[in-house]
N, C-alpha and C positions, 0 to 999 in steps of 0.2 A: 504493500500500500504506500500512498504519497502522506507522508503525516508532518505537522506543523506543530512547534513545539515552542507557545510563548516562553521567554525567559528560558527558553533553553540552555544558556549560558551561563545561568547560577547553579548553588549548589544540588537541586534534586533534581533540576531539568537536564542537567550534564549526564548526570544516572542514569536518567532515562533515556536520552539520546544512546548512550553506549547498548544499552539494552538493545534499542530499535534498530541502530544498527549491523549490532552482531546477528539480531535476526531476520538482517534481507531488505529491511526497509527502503525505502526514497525520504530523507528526511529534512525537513525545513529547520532552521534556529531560527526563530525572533527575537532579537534583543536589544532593548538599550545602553545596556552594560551601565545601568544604574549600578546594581550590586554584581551584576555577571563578569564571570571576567573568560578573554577570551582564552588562555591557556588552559579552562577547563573541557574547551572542543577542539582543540591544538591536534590531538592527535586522526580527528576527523576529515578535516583540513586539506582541499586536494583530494580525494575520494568522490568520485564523478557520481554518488549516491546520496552526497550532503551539501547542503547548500545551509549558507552562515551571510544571513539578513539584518543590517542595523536598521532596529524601527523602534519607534514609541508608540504602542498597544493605543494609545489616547487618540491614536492620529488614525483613520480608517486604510485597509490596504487590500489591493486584490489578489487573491493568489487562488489554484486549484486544489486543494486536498481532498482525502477521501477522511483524516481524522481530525481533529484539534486537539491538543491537550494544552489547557489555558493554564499556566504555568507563573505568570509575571506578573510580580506585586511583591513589594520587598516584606519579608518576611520577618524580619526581627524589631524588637522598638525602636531600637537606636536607630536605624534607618528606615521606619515606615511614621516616626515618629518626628526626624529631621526635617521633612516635607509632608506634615498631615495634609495640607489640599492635593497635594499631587498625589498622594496612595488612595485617595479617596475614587480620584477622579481615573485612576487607574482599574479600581476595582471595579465601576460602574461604567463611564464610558469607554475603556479598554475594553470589557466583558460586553460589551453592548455589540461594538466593532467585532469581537472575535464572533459572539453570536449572529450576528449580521451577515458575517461572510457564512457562516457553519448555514443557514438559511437558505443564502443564495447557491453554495455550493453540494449542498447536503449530505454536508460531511456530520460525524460524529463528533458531539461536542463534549469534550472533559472538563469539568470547573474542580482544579485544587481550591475547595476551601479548608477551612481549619476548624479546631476547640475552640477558638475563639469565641464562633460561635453563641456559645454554650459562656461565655461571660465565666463572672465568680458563681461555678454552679452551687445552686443549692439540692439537686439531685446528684447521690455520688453511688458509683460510678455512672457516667453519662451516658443513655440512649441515644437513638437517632431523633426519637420521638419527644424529647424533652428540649422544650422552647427557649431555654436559655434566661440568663441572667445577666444583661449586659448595661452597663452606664451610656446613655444615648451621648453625653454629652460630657466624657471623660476623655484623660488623654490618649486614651488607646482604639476611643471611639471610630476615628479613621478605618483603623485595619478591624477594629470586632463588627461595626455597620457596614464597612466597605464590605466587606464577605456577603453578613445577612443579605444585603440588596444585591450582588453577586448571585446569590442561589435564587432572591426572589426571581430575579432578571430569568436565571434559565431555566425555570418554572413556567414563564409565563409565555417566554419562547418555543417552550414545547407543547404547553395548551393552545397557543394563540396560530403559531406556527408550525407543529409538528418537528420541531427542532429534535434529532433524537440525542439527549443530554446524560450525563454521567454527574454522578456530585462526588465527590471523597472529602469529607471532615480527616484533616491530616491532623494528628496529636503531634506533640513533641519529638522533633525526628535529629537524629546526629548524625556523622561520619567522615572520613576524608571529604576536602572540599570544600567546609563551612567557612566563613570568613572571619579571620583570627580577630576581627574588629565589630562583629554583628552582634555585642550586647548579647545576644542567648548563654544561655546559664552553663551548656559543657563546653564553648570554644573558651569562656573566658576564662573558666576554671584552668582549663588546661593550659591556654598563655601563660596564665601570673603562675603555675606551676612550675612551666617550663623556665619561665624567666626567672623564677625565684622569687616573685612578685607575694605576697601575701594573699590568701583567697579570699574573694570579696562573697561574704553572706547577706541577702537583703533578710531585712526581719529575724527572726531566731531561727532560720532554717527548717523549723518545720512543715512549712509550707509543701504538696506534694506533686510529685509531674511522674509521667511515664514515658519511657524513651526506648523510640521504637529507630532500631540504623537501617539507614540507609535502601540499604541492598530489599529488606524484608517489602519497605514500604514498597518502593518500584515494583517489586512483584504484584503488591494487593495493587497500584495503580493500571497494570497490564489486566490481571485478573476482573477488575472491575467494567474497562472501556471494552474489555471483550464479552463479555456477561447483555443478559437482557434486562437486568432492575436499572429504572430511571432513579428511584429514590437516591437519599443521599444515605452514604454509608462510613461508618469511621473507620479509620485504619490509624493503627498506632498498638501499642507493646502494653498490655496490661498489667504488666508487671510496675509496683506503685513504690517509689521511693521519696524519701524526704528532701528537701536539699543539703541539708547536712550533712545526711548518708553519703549522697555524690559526692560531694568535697571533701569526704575523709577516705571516700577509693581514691579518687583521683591525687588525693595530697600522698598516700600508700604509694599509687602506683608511679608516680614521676619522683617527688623531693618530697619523704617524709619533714624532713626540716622546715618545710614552710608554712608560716604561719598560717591563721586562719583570723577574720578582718569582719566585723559586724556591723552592717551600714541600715538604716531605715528601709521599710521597706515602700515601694514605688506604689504608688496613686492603682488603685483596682487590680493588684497583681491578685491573682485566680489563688484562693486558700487551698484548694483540692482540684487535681486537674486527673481524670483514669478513665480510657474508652471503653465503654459494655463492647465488643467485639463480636458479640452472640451472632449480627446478622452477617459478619464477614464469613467468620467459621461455617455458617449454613448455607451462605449465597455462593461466596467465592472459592470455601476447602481454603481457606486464608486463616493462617496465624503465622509469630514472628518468629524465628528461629534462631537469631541471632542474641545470646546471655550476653547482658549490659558489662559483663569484664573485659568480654571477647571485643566486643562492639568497640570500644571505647581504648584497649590497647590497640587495633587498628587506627582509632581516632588519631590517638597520642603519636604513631609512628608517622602518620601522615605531617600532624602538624612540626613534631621535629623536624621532619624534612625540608617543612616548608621554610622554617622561623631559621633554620642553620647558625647563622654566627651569631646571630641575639643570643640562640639559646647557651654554647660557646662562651659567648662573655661574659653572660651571667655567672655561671657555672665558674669562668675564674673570677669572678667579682669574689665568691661565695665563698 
């Protein structure tokens, strides 16, 4: 198939490009290389079966596919938070544009949304069916509204238009490739690890998330866009940790020696974040396979690789 892959060039869309192309595909990159970078499709590059697109989703574009996976919208706070009108306007008139063409072209439409979703839930663990808990008019509101109106949009694309649509509520996802400066809670642990840097805790740490790598999720996203349920479905690791827990494997597995650093914690950060996975396991034969030690020492090799003589000076600073 011809498939189109907004944001291809960050971190989960590169995933998935590799995926699509080891299995045969014809495959588009969209990207503004907001957060994308293009080293992460580097090795595609030149392969008369990939083609590498600079666009901004906001902006309308015509192309032929037979799939979409809507991929682009910055993903962490620190960056969907540095420009709230633009992540907004990404989630909505982006998603409008990709829907638009998925209409004209009738191709298959993927919308990555999130847990966000689902706000500071007050049901725990989360259904697909529960309506969330979200601050309309917080700082986070950008990326938790930009989504909701996101899934409304390809909802009503598919009633109004027969759009045939995909949803994934993605949870908390790690792996090679995150960006050492994207605010999420494993890249940075792992920097000020690697750096020697002190771990930064919001709140008392016991706040909880589940952390589903990489590799698992791209699987439930293939599983999904090929499957026949419209609804939206969660993919993420139910396995439930605190963030304390995190930052005393991660402080184990890189530099026991470094401290740990307790800071306020951030305006509507989610007290309990865990995906009910029940309709993945029955729809898609989907669950995660990958143990958060495993996950996470791949993580950690990547990012040494990346950080190299930072990590290096530190280490003789130390």
């Amino acid at each position: 198939m011809r498939i189109l892959v907004t944001g291809g060039a960050g971190f989960l869309g590169s995933h998935l490009i590799d995926r699509l192309m080891v299995a045969g595909h014809d495959v588009i990159c969209l990207d503004n290389f907001y957060t994308g970078n293009k080293q992460n499709v580097l090795q595609w590059m030149g392969n008369p079966k990939f083609d590498l697109i600079r666009h901004d989703i906001t902006e309308p574009i015509r192309l032929e596919v037979d799939q979409i996976y809507h991929l682009a919208c910055p993903a962490s706070p620190v960056h969907y938070q540095y420009n709230p009108v633009k992540t907004i306007k990404t989630n909505v008139l982006g998603t409008m544009n990709m829907l638009g063409l998925a209409k004209r072209v009738k191709a298959r439409f993927f919308l990555a949304s999130t847990s966000e979703v689902y706000g500071d839930p007050e049901v725990h663990p989360q259904p697909e069916s529960y309506r969330g808990n979200v601050n309309t008019i917080g700082i986070r509101s950008c990326y938790d509204e930009g989504k909701r109106v996101a899934e409304t949009l390809a909802f009503d694309y598919h009633r109004q238009n027969e759009v045939d649509v995909r949803v994934v509520r993605i949870f908390n996802t790690y792996g090679p490739r995150m960006l050492e400066n994207d605010g999420r809670v494993v890249s940075n642990l792992i920097v000020q690890a690697l750096k020697g840097i002190p771990l930064t805790i919001y709140g008392d740490g016991s706040q909880t998330r589940s952390f589903c790598y990489a590799s698992d999720l791209i699987e439930g996203f293939i599983r999904l866009m090929n499957c026949d349920y419209v609804g939206p479905v969660n993919i993420g690791n139910p396995g439930e940790y605190t963030i304390l827990q995190l930052a005393k494997t991660i402080q184990d597995m890189v530099n026991p020696d470094v401290a740990l650093k307790f800071e306020p914690l951030p305006q509507d950060d989610p007290r309990r974040r865990k995906p009910d996975i029940t309709l993945a396991q029955e729809l898609l034969d989907w669950e995660p396979t990958v143990p958060l030690q495993e996950g996470l020492s791949r993580t950690i090799a990547d990012f040494r690789q990346r950080l190299g003589s930072e990590v290096v000076a530190s280490a003789v600073l130390r």
